[in-house]
SEGU-504896 format. One record per residue (C-alpha): residue in one letter; x, y, z. Coordinates in Angstrom, 1 decimal, always signed. Layout:
("A" (X Y Z))
...
// end
This chain:
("X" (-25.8 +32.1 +5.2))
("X" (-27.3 +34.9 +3.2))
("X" (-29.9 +34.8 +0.7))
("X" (-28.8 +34.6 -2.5))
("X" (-28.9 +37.6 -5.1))
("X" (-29.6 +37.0 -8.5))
("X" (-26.3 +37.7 -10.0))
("X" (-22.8 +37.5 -8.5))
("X" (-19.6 +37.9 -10.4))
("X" (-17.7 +34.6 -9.7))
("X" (-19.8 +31.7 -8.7))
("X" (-17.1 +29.0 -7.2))
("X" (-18.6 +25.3 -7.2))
("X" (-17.2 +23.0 -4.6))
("X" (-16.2 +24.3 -0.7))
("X" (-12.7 +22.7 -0.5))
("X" (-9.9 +23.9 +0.2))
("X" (-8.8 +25.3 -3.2))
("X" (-12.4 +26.5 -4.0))
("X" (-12.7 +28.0 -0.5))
("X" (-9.4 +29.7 -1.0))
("X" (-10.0 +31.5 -4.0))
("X" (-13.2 +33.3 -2.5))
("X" (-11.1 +34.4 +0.3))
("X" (-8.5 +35.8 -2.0))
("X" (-11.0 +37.8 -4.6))
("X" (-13.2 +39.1 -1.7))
("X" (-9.8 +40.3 +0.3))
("X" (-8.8 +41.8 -3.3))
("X" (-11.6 +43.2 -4.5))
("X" (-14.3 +44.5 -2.3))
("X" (-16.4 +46.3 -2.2))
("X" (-18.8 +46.0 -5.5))
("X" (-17.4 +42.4 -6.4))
("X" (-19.5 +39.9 -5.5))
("X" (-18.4 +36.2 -4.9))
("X" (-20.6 +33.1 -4.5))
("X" (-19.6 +29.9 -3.3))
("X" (-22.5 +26.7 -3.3))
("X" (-22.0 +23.4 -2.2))
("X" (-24.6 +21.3 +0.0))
("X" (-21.6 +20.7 +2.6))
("X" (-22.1 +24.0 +3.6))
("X" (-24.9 +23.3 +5.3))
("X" (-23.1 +22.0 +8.4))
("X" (-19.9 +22.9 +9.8))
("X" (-16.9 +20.9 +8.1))
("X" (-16.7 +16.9 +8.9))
("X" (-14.8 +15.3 +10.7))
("X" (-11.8 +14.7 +8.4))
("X" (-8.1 +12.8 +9.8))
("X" (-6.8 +13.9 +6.2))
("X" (-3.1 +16.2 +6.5))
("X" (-1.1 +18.0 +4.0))
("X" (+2.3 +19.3 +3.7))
("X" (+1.9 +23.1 +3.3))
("X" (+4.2 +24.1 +1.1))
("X" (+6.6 +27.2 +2.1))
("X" (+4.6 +28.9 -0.5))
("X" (+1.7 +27.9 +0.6))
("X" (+2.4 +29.2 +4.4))
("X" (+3.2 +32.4 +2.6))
("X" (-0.2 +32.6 +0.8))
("X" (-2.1 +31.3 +3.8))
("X" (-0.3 +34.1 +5.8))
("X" (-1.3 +37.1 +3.2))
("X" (-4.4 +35.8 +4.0))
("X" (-4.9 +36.1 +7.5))
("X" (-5.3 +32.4 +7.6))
("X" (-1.8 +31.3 +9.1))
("X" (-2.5 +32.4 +12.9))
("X" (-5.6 +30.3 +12.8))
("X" (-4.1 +27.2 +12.7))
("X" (-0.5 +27.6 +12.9))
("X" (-0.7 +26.3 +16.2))
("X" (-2.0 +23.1 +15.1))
("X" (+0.7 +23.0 +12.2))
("X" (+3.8 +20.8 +12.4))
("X" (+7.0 +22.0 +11.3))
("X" (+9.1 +19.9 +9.1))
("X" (+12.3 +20.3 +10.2))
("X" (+14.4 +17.1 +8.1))
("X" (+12.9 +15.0 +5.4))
("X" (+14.3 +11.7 +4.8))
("X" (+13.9 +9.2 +2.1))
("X" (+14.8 +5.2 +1.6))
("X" (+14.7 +2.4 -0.5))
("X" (+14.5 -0.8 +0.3))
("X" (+12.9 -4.0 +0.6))
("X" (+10.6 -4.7 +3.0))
("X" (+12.2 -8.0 +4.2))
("X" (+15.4 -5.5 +5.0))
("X" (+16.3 -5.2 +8.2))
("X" (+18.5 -2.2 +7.6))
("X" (+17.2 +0.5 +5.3))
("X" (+20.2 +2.8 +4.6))
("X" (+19.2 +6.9 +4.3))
("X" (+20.0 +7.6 +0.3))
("X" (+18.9 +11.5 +1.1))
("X" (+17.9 +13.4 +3.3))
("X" (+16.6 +17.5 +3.1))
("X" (+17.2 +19.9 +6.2))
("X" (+16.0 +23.1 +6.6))
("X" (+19.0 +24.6 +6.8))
("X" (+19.5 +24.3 +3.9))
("X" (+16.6 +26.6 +2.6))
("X" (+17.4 +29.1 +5.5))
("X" (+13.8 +30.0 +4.8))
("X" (+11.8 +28.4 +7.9))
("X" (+10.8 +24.7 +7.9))
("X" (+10.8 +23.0 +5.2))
("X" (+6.8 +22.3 +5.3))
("X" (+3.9 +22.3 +8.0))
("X" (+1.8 +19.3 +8.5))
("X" (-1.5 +20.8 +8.4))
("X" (-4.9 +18.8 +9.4))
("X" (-7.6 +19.5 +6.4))
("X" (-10.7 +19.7 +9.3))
("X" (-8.7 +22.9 +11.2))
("X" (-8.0 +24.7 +7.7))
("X" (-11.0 +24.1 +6.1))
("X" (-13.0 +25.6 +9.1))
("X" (-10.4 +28.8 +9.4))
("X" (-11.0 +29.7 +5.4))
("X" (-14.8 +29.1 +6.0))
("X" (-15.0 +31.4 +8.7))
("X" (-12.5 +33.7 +6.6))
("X" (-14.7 +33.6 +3.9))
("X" (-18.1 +34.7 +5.5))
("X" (-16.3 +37.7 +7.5))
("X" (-14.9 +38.9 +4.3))
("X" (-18.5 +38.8 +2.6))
("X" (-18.3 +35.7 +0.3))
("X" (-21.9 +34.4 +0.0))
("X" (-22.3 +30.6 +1.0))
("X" (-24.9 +28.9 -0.5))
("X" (-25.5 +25.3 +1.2))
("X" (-26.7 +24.3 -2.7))
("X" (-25.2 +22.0 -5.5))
("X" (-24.3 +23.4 -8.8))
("X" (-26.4 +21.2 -11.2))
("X" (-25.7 +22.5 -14.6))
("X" (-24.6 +25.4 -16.7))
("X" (-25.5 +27.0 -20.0))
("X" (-23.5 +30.1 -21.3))
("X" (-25.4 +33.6 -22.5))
("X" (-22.9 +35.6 -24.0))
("X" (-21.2 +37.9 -21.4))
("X" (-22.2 +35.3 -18.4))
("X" (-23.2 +31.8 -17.2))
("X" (-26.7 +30.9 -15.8))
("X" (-25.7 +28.6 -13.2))
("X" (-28.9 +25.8 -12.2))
("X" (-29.3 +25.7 -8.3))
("X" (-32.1 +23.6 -8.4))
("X" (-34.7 +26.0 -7.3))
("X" (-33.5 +28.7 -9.7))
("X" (-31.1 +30.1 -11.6))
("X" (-28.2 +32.5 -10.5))
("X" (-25.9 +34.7 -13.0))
("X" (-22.2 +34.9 -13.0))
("X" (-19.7 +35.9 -15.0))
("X" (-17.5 +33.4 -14.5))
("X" (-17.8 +29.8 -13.0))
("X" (-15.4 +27.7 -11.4))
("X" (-15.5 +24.2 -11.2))
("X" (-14.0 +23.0 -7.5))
("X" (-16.0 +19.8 -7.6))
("X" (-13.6 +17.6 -7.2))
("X" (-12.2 +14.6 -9.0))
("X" (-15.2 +13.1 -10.5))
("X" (-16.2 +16.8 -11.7))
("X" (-19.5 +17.3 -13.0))
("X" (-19.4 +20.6 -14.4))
("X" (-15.9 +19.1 -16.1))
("X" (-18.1 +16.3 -18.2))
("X" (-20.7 +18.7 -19.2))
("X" (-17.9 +21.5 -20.1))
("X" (-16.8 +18.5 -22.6))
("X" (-13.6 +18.4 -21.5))
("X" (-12.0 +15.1 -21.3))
("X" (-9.0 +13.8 -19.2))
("X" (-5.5 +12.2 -19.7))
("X" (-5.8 +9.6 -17.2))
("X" (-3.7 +6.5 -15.4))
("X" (-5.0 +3.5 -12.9))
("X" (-1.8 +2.8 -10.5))
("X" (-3.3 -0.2 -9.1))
("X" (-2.6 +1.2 -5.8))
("X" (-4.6 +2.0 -2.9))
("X" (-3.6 +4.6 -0.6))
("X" (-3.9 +4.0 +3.5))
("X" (-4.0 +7.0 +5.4))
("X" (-4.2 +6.7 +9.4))
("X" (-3.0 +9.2 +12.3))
("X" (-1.0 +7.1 +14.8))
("X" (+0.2 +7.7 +18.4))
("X" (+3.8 +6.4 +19.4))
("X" (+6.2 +6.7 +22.8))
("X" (+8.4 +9.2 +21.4))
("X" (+9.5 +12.6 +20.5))
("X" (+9.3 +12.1 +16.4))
("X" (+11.7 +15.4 +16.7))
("X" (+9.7 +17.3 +13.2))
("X" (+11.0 +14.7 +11.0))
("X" (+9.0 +13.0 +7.7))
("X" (+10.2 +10.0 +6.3))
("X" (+9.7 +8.9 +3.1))
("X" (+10.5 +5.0 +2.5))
("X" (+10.6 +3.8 -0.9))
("X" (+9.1 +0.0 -1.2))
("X" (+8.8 -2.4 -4.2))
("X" (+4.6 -2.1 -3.5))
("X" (+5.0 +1.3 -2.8))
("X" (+5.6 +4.5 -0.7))
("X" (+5.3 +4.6 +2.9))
("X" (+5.2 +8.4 +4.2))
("X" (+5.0 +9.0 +7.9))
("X" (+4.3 +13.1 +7.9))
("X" (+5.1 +14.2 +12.2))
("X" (+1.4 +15.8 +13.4))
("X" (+1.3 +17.8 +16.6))
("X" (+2.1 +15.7 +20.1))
("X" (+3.7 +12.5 +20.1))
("X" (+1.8 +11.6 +17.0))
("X" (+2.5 +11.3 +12.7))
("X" (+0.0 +10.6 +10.0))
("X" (+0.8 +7.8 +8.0))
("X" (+0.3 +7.7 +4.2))
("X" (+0.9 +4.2 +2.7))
("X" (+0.5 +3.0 -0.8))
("X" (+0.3 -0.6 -1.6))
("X" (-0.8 -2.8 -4.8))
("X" (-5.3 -2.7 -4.3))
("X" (-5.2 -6.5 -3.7))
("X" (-2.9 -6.4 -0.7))
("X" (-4.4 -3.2 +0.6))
("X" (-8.2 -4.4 +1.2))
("X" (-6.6 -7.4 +2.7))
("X" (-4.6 -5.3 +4.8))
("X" (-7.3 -2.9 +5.6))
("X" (-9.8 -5.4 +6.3))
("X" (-7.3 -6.8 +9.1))
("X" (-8.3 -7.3 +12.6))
("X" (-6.7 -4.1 +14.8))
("X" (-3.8 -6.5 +16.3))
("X" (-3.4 -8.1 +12.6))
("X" (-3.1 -4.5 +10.9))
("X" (-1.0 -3.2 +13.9))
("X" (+1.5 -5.7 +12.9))
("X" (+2.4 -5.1 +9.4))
("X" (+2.0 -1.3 +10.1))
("X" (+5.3 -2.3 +13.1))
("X" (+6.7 -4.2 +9.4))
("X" (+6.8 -0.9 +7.5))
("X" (+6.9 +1.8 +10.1))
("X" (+9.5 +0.0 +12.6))
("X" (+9.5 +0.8 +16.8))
("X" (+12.2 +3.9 +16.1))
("X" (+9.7 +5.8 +18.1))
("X" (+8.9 +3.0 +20.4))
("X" (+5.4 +1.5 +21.0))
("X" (+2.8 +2.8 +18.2))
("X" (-1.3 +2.4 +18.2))
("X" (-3.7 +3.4 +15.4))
("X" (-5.6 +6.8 +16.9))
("X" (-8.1 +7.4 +13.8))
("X" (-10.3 +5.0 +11.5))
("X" (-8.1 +3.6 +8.8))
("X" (-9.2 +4.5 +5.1))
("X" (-8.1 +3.3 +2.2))
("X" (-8.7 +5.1 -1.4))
("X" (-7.8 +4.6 -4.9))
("X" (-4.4 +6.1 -6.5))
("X" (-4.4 +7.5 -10.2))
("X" (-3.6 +10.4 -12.2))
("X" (-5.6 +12.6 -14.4))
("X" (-5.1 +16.2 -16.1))
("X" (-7.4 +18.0 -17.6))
("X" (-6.7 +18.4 -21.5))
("X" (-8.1 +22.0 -21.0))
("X" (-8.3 +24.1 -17.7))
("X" (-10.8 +26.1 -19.1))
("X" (-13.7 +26.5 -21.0))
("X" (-15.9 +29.7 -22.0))
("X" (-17.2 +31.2 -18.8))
("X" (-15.6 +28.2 -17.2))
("X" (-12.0 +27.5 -15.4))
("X" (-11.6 +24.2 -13.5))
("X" (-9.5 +24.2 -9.9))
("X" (-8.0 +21.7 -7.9))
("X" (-8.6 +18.1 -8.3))
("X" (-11.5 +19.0 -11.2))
("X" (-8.2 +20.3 -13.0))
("X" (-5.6 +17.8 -12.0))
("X" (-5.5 +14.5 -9.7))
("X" (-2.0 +13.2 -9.2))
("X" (-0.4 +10.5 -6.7))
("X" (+0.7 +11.5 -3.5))
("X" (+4.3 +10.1 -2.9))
("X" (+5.4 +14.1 -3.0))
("X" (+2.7 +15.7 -1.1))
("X" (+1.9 +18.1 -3.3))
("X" (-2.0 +17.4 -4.0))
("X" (-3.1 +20.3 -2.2))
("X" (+0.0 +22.4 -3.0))
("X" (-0.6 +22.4 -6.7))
("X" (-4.6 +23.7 -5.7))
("X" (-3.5 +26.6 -3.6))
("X" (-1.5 +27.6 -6.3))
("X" (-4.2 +27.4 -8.8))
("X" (-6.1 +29.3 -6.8))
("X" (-3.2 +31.9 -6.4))
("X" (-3.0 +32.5 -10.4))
("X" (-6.6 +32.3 -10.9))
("X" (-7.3 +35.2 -8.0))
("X" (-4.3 +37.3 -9.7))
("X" (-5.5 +36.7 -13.1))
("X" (-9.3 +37.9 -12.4))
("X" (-7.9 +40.3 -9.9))
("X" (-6.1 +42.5 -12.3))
("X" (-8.5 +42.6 -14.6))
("X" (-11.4 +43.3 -12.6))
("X" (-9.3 +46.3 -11.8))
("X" (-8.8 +47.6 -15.1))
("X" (-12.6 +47.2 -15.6))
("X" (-12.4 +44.3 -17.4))
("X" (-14.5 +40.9 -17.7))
("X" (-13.1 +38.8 -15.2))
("X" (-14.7 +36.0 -16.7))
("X" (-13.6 +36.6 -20.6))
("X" (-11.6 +35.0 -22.5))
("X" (-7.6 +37.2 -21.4))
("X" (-8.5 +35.9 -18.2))
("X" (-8.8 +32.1 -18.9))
("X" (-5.8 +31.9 -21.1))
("X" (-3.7 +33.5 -19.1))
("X" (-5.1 +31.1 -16.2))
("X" (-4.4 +28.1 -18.6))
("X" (-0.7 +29.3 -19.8))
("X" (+0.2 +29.7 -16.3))
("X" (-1.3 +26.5 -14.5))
("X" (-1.3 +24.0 -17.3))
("X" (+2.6 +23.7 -17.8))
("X" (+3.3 +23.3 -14.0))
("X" (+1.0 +21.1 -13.3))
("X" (+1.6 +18.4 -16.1))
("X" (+5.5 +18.4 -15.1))
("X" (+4.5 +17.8 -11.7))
("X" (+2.1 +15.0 -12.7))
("X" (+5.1 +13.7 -14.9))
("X" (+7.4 +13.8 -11.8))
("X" (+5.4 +11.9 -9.9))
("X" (+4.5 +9.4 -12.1))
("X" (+7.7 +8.9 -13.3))
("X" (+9.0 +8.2 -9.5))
("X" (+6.3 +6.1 -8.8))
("X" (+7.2 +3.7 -11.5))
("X" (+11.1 +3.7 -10.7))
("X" (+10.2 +2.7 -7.2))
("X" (+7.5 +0.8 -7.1))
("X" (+8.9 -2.5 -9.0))
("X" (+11.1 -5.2 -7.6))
("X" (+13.7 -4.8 -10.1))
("X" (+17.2 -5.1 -8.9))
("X" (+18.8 -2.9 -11.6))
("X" (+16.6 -0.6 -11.4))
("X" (+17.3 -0.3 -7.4))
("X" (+20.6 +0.2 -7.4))
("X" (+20.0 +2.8 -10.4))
("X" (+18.3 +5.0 -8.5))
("X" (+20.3 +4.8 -5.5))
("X" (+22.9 +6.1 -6.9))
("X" (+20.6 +8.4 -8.0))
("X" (+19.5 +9.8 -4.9))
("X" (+23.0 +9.5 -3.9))
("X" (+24.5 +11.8 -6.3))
("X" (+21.8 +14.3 -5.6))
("X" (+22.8 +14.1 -1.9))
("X" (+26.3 +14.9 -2.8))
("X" (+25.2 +17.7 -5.5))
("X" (+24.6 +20.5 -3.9))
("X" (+23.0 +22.8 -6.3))
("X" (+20.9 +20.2 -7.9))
("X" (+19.3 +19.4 -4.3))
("X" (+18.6 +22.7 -4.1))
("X" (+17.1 +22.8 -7.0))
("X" (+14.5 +20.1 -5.9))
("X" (+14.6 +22.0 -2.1))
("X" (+12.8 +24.9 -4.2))
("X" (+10.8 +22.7 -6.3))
("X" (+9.1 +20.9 -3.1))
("X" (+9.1 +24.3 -1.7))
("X" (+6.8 +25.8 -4.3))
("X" (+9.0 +28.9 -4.7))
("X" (+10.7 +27.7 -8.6))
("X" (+9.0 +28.9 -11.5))
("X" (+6.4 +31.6 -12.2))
("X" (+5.3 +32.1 -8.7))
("X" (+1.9 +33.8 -8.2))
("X" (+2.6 +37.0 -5.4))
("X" (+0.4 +35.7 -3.3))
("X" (+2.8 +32.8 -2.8))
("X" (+5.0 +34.8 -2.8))
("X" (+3.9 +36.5 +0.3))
("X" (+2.6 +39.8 -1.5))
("X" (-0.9 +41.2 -1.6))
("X" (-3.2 +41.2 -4.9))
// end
């Protein structure tokens, strides 16, 4: 860590994933003579323990891979080699496959890696310090705005940018004092997340089962081993969590079956809340919001994470090219063309998974054998499940190049 200067050009608050990310990409992009700051107090240790996985996106790969980041942990990456979804009850014995996705069918590589958040986060932080991004272990307590910058409150003093980005998370604070309010949903949900260890070879293949209380995701990790992401209405869920080990084993066998032979729990189980929220705004003068400070939405299509990398992709391009015409990277061009590109995307996302969450979480017999033959004509069509192949994949739309595999 390096003493901080005065001024910096971007200040980034939050060290996640998305925030860390974005440092990477403007210092890579625009050194020397542009200076980028990122402060969080988390930065005063090396990253936590965290069990947390992602699917990485084949877009995502590509960015990580422009980046220098992809031989850092692609060892410790999981390919996804089929995905394959269900619906049925949970008192079925049989749960027939309504669709399934190879990669094949893509011809582009696997269809996603399983990535573990504690081996990325520690390969962009170490990214980020060779490159020249300053880390500040410091929390961003308030803003005001001066004309042509942003005095940024770090406690002990104040720093200069000309542009701050708000990567603090869900419960942002720089969001509520930005004024800018959120569109937001309660699913009554809680999410269990736990990595498990089972007998066999799970052979790169995610499942995603489709139950009236909710998902259950198993996403293969490296080994004879598969994270486990289960939603379930919040009353059920603390009961369920607060289980003893044999207890919880059990209905974990009810939902996750002995395909793969004998399972045990390998990390602490945790249970969080489920619920959407978008930003009305991702911006604000001097001020653009990333990742879950822009945009919180459930996880039943992994794509959390996905949707933040690729904020951060547009947001580097957008400052990028101006900063190289000598223009403000914090004014006002930058943020709207940031807001026209993110915006859209990420509300039709949010829609999409909203929308399947309600289809599929009910116990509604019509409504089940609606959507089976739903998912059964898209298995049969196709174009239109390749259509949804590139949608998961991150490669539809206005793709940023550095998801696209090209340089800023």
């Amino acid at each position: 860590m390096r003493q901080s200067n005065a001024t910096t050009d971007v200040l980034i608050a939050g060290a996640g994933i998305p925030g860390l990310t974005l440092a990477l990409a403007l210092a890579r992009a625009l050194k020397p003579g542009f200076a980028v700051t990122v402060c969080d107090p988390s930065l005063a240790a090396p990253p936590a323990a965290d069990d947390r996985v992602s699917a990485i996106t084949a877009s995502a790969r590509h960015m990580l891979e422009t980046l220098g980041i992809w031989p850092k942990i692609e060892a410790e990456a999981q390919p996804v080699h089929e995905m394959v979804i269900t619906d049925s009850k949970l008192s079925d014995t049989v749960r027939p496959t309504f669709l399934t996705f190879d990669e094949g069918e893509r011809g582009d590589g696997p269809l996603a890696h399983i990535v573990e958040h504690r081996a990325l986060a520690a390969a962009l932080r170490e990214a980020a310090v060779r490159e020249g991004v300053e880390l500040l272990p410091k929390p961003v307590e308030g803003f005001e705005r001066a004309g042509e910058s942003v005095s940024v409150s770090l406690g002990d003093r104040p720093l200069t940018a000309k542009l701050l980005v708000a990567a603090d998370g869900a419960r942002s604070k720089l969001r509520t004092q930005a004024r800018i309010s959120s569109v937001s949903a309660d699913y009554k949900q809680l999410g269990i997340v736990a990595t498990i260890g089972h007998e066999r070879e799970h052979g790169g293949i995610a499942t995603q089962h489709f139950l009236p209380a909710g998902t259950f995701a198993t996403l293969p990790l490296t080994g004879r081993r598969s994270s486990i992401v289960w939603a379930e209405e919040a009353g059920e869920a603390r009961r369920i969590v607060a289980l003893p080990p044999e207890e919880f084993k059990k209905e974990l066998v009810r939902r996750f079956g002995l395909k793969l032979g004998e399972i045990e729990v390998l990390s602490k189980v945790r249970a969080y809340p489920l619920s959407l929220s978008i930003a009305r705004s991702f911006t604000s003068e001097r001020l653009a919001l990333l990742g879950d400070a822009a945009h919180v939405i459930h996880p039943l299509a992994g794509q959390g994470l996905n949707l933040g990398l690729r904020d951060a992709a547009a947001l580097a391009e957008a400052i990028t090219d101006a900063a190289r015409l000598g223009l403000d990277p914090g004014g006002p061009e930058v943020l709207k063309r940031y807001q026209r590109w993110r915006r859209f995307d990420t509300v039709a996302m949010a829609g999409m998974t909203d929308g399947l969450n309600r289809l599929f979480s009910n116990n509604s017999d019509a409504l089940r054998v609606l959507r089976d033959v739903g998912l059964g004509l898209v298995e049969r069509a196709p174009r239109l499940k390749q259509f949804f192949t590139d949608e998961a994949a991150g490669t539809g739309g206005d793709t940023p190049k550095l998801m696209r595999g090209e340089a800023i």
